[in-house]
Structures are given as C-alpha cells and as structure tokens.
N, C-alpha and C positions, 0 to 999 in steps of 0.2 A: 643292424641287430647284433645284440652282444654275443660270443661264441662260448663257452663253458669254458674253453682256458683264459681269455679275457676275464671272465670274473672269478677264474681261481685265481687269477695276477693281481684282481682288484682286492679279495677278501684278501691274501696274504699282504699284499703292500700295506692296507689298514690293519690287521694286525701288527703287523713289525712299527711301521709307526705307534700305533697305541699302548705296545710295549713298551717299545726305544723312552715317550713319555713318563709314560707310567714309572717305569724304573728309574728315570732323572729324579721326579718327585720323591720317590717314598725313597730314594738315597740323597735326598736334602734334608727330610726328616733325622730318617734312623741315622745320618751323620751328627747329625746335632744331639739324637738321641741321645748317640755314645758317647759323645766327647761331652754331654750332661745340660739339659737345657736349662740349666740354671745359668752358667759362662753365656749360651748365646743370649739371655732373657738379659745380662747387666749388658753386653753388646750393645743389644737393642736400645735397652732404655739408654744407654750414654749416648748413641748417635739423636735419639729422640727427644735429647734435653733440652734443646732450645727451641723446641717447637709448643703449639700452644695443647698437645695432648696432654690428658695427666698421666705422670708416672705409672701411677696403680694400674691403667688402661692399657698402656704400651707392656707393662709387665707381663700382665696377665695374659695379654694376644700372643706374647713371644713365648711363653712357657709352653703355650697350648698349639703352636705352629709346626711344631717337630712333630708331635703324634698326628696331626690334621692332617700334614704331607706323608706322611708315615703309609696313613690310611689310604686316603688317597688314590698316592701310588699304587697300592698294593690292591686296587678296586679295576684298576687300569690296568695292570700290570696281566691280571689274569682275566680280565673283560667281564666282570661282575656288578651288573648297576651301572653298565657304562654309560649311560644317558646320565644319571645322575652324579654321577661323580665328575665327569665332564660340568657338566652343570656348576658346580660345589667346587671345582678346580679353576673356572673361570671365574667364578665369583671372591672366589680365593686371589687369585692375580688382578683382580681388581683392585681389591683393598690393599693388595701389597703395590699395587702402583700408587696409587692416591697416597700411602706411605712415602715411596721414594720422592713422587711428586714436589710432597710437602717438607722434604728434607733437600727437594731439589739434586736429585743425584739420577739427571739425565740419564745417563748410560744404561745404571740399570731402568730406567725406565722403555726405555728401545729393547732390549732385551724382555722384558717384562711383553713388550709387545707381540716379540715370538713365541713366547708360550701361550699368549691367548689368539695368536691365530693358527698354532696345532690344536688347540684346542678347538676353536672354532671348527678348523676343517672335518676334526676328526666326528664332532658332533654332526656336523652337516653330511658326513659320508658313510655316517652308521648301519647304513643299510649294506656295508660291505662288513659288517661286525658278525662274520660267520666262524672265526676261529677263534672262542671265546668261551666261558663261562655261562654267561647269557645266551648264546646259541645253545649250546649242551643242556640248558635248564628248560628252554625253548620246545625243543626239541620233544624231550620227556616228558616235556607237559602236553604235550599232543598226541603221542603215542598212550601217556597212560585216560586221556579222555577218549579216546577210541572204543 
C-alpha cells in the first residue's frame, strides 16, 4: 500500500519531469522565435530540398513549429491540458521523426525517440499530475459544485 510521502515523491517526481519537458519544448520554440522563424524556415527548407516534400509544405510546417513548441511547452510547463498537450507533443515528434527519417539523419531520430518516451511515460503516469494547473482547476471545480 502506497504511504502519503511515497506519492508526495511520486506527484513531485512527475512534476519536475513534466516541467524539466515542458521548458525543453517551449525553449525550442521561443529560441527560434527570437532568433526569427523565418532563418529557421529557409534552414529547414535547405535541408529538405532533395526530398520529395514540396517546398511550400516544408515552409509553411517550419514557420508554424516555433509557435507550436512555443505553446506546447508552456501547456506542460505549468500542467494545463496536460493530457492533451502530451497528446499534440507526441504527435508533434512523430512527424518530426518521419522528417528526420526521411532526410535520413539517424541521430536525431534516436533522440527523437526520447522525447516520445517522456512523453509517453509522463502520459501513462498522469495520475501523479497533482502539482499542476489541471489539479488546481480540478480542484475548484469540485469545491464550487458542492
């Protein structure tokens, strides 16, 4: 049987992980933000040029990637919608694998593979997602249906 500081060790361990997350993403974002997602969007499209995507396709994903991680992050970050943004974060590393996949650039595809299985865990462990946003909303929505 669980003890009440075993699962204050388990909510805060998923917290700090779902932070530790959360802040990698939405500082992959807003890094690109700042330095202007137009730079990483011709990036992009140079590495993607000899693949059979089209240009316009590959543009348009990369411009829109910085705000996506942006959000994201910052959905995790403070534990808001964390089912779904988890959700929308793996889905996200999917298609950035299928990306690197297809440009063949192993490495970060292993890589790629640890962010979808903290994602994974953290989805599969949510029921330790008490120090959160979502707990806090949780929370006040039972006391005010009382």
């Amino acid at each position: 049987m669980e003890n009440a500081l075993d699962h204050q060790d388990r909510r805060l361990a998923y917290a700090l992980l779902r932070m530790i997350a959360g802040l990698n993403l939405m500082m992959h974002g807003v890094s690109r933000l700042l330095a202007g997602p137009t730079i990483f969007a011709e990036k992009v499209t140079t590495q993607f040029a000899h693949t059979s995507l089209p240009a316009g396709s590959v543009w348009a994903f990369a411009m829109s990637l910085p705000a996506i991680e942006a959000l994201l992050g910052l959905l995790l970050l403070i534990g808001l919608r964390t089912r779904a943004a988890l959700v929308a974060a793996s889905i996200l590393i999917m298609v950035l694998t299928f990306g690197s996949s297809l440009v063949q650039n192993w490495p970060v595809t292993g890589l790629q593979l640890t962010y979808a299985l903290v994602y994974a865990a953290l989805l599969f462990l949510r029921r330790y997602n008490g120090w959160s946003l979502d707990s806090c909303l949780e929370r006040d929505g039972h006391r005010g249906g009382s």
